[in-house]
TIMI-2910 file (N, C-alpha, C, CB; in pm, 1 decimal, decimal comma, always signed):
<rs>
+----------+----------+----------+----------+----------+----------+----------+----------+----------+----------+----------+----------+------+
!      n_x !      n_y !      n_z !     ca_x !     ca_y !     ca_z !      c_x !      c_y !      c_z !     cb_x !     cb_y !     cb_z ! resn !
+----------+----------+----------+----------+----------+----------+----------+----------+----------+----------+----------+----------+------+
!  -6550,2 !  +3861,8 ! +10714,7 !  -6597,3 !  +3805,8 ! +10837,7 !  -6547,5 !  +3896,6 ! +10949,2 !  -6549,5 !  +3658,5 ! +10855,9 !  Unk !
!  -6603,6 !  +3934,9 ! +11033,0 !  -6598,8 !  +3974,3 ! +11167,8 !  -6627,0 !  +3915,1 ! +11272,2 !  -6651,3 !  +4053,9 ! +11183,1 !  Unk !
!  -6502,1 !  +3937,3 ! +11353,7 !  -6471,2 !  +3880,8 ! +11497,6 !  -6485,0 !  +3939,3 ! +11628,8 !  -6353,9 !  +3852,2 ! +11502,4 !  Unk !
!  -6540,1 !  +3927,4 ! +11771,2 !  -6480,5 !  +4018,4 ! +11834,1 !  -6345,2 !  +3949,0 ! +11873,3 !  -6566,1 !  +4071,8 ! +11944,5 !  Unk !
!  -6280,5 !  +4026,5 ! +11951,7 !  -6125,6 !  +3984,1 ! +11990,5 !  -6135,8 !  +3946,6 ! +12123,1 !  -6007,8 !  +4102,2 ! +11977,2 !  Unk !
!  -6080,5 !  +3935,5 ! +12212,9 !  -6063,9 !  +3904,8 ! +12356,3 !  -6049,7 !  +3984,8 ! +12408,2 !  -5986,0 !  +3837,4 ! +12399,5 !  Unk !
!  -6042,4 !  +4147,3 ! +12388,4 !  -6057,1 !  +4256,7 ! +12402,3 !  -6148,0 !  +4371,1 ! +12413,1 !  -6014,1 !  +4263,5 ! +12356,2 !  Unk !
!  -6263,5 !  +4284,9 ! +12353,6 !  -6408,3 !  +4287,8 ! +12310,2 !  -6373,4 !  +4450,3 ! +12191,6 !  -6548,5 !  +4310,6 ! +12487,5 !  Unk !
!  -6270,6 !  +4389,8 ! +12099,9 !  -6270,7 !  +4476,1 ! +11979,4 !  -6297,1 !  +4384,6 ! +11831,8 !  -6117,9 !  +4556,1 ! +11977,5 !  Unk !
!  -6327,1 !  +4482,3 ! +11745,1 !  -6363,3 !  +4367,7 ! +11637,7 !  -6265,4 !  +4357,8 ! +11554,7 !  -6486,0 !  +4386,7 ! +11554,1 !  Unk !
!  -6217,2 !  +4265,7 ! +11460,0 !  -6135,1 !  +4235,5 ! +11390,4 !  -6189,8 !  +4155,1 ! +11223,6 !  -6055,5 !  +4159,7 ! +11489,1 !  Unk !
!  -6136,2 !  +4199,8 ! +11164,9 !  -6231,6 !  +4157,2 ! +11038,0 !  -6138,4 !  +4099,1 ! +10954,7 !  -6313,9 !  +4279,7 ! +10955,6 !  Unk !
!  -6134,6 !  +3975,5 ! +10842,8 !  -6089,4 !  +3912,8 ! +10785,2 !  -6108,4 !  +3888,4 ! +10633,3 !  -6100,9 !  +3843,9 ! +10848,0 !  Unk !
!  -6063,0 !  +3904,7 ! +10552,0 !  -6109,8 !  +3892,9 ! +10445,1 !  -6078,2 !  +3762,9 ! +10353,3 !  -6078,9 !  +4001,2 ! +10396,3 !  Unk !
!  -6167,0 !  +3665,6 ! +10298,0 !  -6160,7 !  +3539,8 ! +10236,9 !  -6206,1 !  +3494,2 ! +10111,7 !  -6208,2 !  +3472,2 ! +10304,7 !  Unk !
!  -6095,6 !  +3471,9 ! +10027,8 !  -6159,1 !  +3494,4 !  +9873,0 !  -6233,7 !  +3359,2 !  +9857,0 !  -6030,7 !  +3518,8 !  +9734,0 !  Unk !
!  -6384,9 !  +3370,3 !  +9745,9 !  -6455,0 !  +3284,6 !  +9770,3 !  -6360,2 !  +3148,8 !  +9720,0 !  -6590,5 !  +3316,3 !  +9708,5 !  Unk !
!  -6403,1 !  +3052,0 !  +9807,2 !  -6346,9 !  +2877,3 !  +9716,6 !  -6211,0 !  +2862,6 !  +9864,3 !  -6230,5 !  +2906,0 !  +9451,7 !  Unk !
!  -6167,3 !  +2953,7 !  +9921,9 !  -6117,4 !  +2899,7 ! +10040,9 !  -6178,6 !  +2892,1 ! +10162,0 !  -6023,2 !  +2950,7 ! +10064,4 !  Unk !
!  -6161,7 !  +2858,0 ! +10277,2 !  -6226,3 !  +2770,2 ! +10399,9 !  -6212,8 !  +2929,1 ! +10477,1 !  -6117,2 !  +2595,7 ! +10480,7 !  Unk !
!  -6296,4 !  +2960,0 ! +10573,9 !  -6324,1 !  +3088,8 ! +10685,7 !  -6302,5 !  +2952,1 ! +10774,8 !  -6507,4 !  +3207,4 ! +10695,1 !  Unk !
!  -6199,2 !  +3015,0 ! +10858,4 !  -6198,2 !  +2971,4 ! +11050,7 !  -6204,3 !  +3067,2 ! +11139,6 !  -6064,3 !  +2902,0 ! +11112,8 !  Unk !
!  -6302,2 !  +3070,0 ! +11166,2 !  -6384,8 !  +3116,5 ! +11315,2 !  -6336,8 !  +3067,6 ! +11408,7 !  -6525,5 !  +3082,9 ! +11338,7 !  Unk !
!  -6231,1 !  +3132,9 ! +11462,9 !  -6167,5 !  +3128,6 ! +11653,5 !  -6261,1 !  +3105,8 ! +11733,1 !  -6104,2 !  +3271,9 ! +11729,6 !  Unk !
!  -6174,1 !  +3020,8 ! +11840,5 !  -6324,2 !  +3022,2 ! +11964,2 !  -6331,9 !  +3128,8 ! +12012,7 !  -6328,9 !  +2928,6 ! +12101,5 !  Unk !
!  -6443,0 !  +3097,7 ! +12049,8 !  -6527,7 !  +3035,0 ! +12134,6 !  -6565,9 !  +2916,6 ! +11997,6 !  -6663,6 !  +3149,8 ! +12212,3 !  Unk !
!  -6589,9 !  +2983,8 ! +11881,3 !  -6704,9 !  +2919,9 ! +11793,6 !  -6583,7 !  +2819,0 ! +11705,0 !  -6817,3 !  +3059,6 ! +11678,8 !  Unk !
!  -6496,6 !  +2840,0 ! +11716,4 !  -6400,1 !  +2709,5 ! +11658,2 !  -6426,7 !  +2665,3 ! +11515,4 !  -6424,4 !  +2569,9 ! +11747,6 !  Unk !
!  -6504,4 !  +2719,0 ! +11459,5 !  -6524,5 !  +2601,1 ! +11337,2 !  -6485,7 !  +2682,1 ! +11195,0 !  -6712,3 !  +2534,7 ! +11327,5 !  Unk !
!  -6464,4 !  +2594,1 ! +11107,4 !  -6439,0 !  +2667,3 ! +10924,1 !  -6570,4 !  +2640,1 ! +10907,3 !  -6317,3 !  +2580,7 ! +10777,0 !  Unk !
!  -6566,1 !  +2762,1 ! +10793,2 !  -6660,9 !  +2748,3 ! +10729,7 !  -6593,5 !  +2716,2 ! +10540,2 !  -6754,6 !  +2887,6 ! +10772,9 !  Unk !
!  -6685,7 !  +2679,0 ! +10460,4 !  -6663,8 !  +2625,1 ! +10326,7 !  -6709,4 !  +2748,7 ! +10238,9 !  -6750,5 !  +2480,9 ! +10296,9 !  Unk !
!  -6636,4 !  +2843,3 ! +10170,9 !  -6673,5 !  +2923,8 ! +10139,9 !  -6783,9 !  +2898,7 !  +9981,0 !  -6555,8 !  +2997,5 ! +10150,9 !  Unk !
!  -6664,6 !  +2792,2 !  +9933,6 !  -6704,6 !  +2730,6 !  +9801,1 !  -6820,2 !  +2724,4 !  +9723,2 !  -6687,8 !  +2627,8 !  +9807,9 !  Unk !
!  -6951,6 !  +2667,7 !  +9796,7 !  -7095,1 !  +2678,3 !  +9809,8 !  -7107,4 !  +2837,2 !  +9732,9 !  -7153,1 !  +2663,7 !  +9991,0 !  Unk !
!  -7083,1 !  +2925,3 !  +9835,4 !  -7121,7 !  +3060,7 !  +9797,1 !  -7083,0 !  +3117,3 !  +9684,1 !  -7088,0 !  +3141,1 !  +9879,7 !  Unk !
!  -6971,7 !  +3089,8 !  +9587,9 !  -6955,5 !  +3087,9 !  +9486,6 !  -7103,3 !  +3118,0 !  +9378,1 !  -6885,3 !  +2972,9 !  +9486,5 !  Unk !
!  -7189,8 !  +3009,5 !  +9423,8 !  -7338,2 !  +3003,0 !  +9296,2 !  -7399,2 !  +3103,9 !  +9349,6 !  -7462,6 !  +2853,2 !  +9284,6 !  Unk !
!  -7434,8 !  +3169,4 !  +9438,6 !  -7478,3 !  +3277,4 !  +9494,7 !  -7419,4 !  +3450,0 !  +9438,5 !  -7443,0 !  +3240,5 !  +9637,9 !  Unk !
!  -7343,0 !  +3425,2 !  +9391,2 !  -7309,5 !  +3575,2 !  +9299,4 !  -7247,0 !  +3616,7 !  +9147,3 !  -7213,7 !  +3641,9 !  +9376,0 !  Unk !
!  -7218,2 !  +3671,2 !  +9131,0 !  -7240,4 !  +3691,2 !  +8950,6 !  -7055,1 !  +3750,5 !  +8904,9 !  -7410,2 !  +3871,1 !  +8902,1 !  Unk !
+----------+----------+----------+----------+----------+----------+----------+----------+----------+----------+----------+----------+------+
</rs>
């Protein structure tokens, strides 16, 4: 996942599938990675 920063630089995160992504505000929210799991091999 990629972020910009408050710096307007980007910052990137890495999240192994089956744990939760949180997206800083502005956009505040997790995401469920879990789902995506059936989506790859």
């Amino acid at each position: 996942m990629t972020a910009m920063t408050a710096h307007g630089r980007e910052h990137t995160t890495r999240v192994p599938f089956g744990k939760n992504a949180e997206l800083p505000e502005p956009v505040g929210i997790t995401l469920e990675t879990e789902p995506l799991k059936n989506w790859v091999r």
